[in-house]
C-alpha positions as CSV (number, residue, x, y, z in Angstrom):
1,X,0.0,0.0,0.0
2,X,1.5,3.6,-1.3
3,X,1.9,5.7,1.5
4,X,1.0,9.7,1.0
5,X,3.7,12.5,0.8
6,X,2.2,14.3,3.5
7,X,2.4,10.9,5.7
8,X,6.1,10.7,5.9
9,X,8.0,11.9,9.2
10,X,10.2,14.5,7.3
11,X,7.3,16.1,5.8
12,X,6.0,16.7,8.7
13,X,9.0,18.2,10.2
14,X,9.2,20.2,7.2
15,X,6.0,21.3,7.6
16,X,6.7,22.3,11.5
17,X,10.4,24.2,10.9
18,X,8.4,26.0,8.0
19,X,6.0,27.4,10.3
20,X,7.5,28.1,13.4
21,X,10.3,30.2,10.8
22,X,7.9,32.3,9.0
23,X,6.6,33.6,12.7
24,X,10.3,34.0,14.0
25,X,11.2,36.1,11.3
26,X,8.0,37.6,11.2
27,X,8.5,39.1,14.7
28,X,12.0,39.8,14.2
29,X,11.4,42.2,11.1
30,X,8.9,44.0,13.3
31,X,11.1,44.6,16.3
32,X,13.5,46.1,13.9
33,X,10.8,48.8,12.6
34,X,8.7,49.2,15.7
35,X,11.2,50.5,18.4
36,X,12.5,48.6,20.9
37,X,10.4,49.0,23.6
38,X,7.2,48.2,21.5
39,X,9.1,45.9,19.8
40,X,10.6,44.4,22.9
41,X,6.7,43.9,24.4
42,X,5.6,42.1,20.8
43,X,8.7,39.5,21.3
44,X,6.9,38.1,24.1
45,X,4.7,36.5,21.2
46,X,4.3,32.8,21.6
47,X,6.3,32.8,18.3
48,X,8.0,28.9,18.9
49,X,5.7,27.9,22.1
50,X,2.6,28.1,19.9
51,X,3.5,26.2,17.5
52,X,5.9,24.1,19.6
53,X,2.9,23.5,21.8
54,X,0.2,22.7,19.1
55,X,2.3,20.0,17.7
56,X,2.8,18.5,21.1
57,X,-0.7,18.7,22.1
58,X,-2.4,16.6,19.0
59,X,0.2,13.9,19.4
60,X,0.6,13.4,23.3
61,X,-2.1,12.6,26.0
62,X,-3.5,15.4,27.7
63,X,-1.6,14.7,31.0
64,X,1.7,14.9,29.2
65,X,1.1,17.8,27.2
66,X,0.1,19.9,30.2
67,X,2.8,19.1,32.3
68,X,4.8,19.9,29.4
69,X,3.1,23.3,29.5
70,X,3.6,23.8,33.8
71,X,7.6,22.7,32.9
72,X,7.5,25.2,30.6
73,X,6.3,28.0,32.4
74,X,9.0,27.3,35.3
75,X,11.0,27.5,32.2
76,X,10.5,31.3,31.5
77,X,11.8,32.4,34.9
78,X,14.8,31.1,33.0
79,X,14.3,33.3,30.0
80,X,13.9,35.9,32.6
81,X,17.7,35.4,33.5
82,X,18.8,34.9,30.1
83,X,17.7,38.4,29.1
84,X,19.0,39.8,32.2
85,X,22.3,38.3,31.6
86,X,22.3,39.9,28.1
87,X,21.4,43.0,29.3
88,X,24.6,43.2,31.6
89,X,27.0,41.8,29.0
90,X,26.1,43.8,26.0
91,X,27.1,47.0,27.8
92,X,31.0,46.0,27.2
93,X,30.5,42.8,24.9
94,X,29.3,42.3,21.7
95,X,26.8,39.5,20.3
96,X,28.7,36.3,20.7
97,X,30.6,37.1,24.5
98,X,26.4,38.6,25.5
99,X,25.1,35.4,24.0
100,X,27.2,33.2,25.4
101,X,26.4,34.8,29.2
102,X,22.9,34.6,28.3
103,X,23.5,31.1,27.8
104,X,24.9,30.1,31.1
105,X,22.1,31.9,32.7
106,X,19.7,30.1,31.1
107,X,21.5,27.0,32.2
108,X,22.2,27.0,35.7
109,X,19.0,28.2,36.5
110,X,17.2,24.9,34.3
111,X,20.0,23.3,36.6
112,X,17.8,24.3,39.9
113,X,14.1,24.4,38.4
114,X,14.1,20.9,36.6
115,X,14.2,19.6,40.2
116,X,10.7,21.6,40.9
117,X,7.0,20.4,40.5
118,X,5.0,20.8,37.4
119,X,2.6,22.9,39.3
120,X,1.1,25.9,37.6
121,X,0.5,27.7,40.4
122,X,4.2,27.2,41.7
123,X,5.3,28.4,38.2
124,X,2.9,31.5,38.6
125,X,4.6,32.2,41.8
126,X,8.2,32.4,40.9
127,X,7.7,33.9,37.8
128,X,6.3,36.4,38.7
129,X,9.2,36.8,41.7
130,X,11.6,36.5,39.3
131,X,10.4,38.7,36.8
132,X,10.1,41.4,39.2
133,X,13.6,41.2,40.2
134,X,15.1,41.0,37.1
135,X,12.9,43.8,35.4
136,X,14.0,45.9,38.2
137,X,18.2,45.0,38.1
138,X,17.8,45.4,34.1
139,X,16.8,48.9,34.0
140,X,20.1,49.8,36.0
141,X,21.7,49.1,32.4
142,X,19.6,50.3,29.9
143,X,19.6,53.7,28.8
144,X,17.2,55.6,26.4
145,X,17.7,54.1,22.7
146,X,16.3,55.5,19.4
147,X,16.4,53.2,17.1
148,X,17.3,54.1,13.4
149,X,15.6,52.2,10.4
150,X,18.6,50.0,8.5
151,X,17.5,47.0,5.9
152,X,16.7,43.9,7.0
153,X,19.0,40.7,6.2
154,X,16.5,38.8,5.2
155,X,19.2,35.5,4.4
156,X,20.1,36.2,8.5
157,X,17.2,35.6,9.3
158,X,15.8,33.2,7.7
159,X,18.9,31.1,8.8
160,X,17.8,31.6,12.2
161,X,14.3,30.8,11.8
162,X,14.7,28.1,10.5
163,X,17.4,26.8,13.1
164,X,14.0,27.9,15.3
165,X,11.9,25.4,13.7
166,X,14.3,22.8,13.6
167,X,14.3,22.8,17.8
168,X,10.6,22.5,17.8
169,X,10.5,20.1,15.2
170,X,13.2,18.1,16.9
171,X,11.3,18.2,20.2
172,X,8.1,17.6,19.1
173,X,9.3,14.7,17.3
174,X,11.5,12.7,20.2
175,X,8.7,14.0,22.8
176,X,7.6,10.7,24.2
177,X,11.6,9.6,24.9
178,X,12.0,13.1,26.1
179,X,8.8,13.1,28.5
180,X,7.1,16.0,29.4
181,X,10.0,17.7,31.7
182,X,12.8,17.6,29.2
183,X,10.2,18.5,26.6
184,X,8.8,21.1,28.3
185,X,11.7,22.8,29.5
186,X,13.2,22.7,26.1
187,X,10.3,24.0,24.1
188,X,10.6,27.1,26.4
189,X,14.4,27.7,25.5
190,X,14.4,31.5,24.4
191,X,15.3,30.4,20.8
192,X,13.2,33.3,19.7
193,X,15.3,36.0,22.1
194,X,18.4,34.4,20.8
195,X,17.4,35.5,17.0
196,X,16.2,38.8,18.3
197,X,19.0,39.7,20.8
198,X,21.8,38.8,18.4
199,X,20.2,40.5,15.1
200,X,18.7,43.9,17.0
201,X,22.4,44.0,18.8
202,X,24.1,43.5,15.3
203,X,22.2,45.7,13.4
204,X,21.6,49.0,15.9
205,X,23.7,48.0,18.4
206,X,24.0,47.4,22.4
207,X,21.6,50.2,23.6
208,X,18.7,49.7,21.4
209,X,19.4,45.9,22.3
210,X,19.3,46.1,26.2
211,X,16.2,48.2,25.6
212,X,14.8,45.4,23.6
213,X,15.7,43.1,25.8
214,X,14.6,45.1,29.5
215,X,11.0,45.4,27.4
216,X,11.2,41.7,26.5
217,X,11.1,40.7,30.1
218,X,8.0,42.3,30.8
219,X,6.7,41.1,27.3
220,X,7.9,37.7,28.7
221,X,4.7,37.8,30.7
222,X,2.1,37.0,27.4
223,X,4.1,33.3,27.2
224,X,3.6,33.1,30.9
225,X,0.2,33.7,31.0
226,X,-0.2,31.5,27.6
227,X,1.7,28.1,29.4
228,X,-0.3,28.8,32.6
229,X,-3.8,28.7,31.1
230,X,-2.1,25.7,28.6
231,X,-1.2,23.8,31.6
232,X,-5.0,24.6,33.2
233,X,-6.9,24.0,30.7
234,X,-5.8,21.2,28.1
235,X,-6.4,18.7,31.4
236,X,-10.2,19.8,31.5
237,X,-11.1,20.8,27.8
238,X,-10.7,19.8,23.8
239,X,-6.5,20.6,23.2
240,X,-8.5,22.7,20.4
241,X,-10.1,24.9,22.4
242,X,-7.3,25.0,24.9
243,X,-4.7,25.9,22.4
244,X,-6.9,28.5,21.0
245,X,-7.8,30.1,24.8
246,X,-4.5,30.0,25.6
247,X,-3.3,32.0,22.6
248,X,-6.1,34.1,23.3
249,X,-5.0,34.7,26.5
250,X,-1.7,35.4,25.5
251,X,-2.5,37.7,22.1
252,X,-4.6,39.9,24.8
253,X,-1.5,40.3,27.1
254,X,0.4,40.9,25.2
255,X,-2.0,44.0,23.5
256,X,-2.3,45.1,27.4
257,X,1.9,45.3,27.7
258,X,2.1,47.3,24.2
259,X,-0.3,49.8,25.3
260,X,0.9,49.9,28.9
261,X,5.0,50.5,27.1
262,X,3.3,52.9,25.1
263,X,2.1,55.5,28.0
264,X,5.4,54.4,30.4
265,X,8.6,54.1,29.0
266,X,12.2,52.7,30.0
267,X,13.4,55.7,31.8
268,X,17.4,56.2,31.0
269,X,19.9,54.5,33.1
270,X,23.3,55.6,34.0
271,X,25.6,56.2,31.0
């Protein structure tokens, strides 16, 4: 019996680095052209968690995927510290030495909160702890950026956004020999604020990046509140309707933090 296109595995990987690369690149073209502190708010756009998340919902039980979703959200009080350490380092290094800190952030702290509970309510807790503290530290660093229109490198990009949908195909893919605490914490690894910080930092430089960066981790809050309601609601409704309330959830958030960055902005730190 002939099997279809669309039924072999690297189609469907395909399919899922396709998609989860048009929205990366998507987002990153309009933090370039919105401003950094606008743009910094719109990066906290489930831009690989949606899709990362939708995958892993129709092809996992509903336990799974919503502990996958409570992981997750312990996750971003990680991504918290990743932009933090960015923030700091871009002041005196430049992409790869920032990165690089970001990096070992983001690592020792998956270290410590891997050991935690999937609990939603735990993850609601410390992340919003976390992101207090860090949004706080961050500002000490960032000072007022303007940020000046230059072309977009489209090939950069799409390099990056594709490497973007190859993590979420990969983990979607090895999910059930990951289980839903490797998978979860993993789908929640700022792949998206790695594009961004490294392209906005190359192509207008450290300030305009920390400013991105000190918005992102208040725009960090639209993919918390989009893996909390995930991880409430997928164990007690259709993944359809809990993927789309969730994104609902987090697409309304997200419009709140725009509007809020809009009437209060990053005051100018110490030069």
């Amino acid at each position: 019996m002939s099997l279809s296109l669309l039924d072999l595995p690297v189609v469907s990987l395909l399919i899922r680095m396709a998609a989860t690369a048009f929205v990366v690149i998507g987002v990153a073209v309009a933090v370039g052209r919105l401003g950094p502190i606008v743009g910094g708010a719109l990066a906290g756009l489930p831009i690989v968690l949606g899709p990362g998340f939708l995958f892993l919902a129709m092809q996992a039980p509903p336990d799974f995927a919503a502990s996958a979703a409570a992981y997750s959200l312990l996750s971003l009080c990680a991504t918290q510290l990743f932009l933090l350490a960015y923030i700091v380092a871009a002041r005196r290094a430049g992409p790869a030495v920032s990165l690089l800190a970001a990096l070992a952030a983001w690592g020792t702290a998956i270290a410590l909160i891997r050991m935690l509970p999937p609990q939603a309510l735990l993850g609601i807790a410390l992340f919003a702890g976390v992101t207090a503290v860090t949004r706080k530290l961050g500002a000490t660093f960032v000072q007022r950026a303007v940020n000046h229109p230059r072309a977009d490198n489209l090939g950069l990009l799409f390099l990056r956004g594709a490497l973007a949908g190859l993590l979420v195909a990969a983990i979607t893919a090895a999910a059930n020999r990951l289980g839903p605490t490797a998978s979860g914490l993993l789908l929640a690894f700022p792949i998206g604020y790695t594009v961004l910080s490294v392209t906005i930092h190359e192509q207008f430089g450290a300030q305009v990046a920390a400013t991105t960066l000190h918005s992102a981790i208040f725009g960090t809050i639209s993919l918390a509140a989009f893996c909390a309601m995930l991880a409430v609601a997928i164990p007690r409704m259709p993944v359809a309707a809990a993927f789309i309330l969730a994104l609902s959830v987090s697409l309304a958030t997200t419009i709140v933090l725009v509007l809020l960055s809009r009437f209060k902005p990053t005051s100018p730190g110490p030069r």
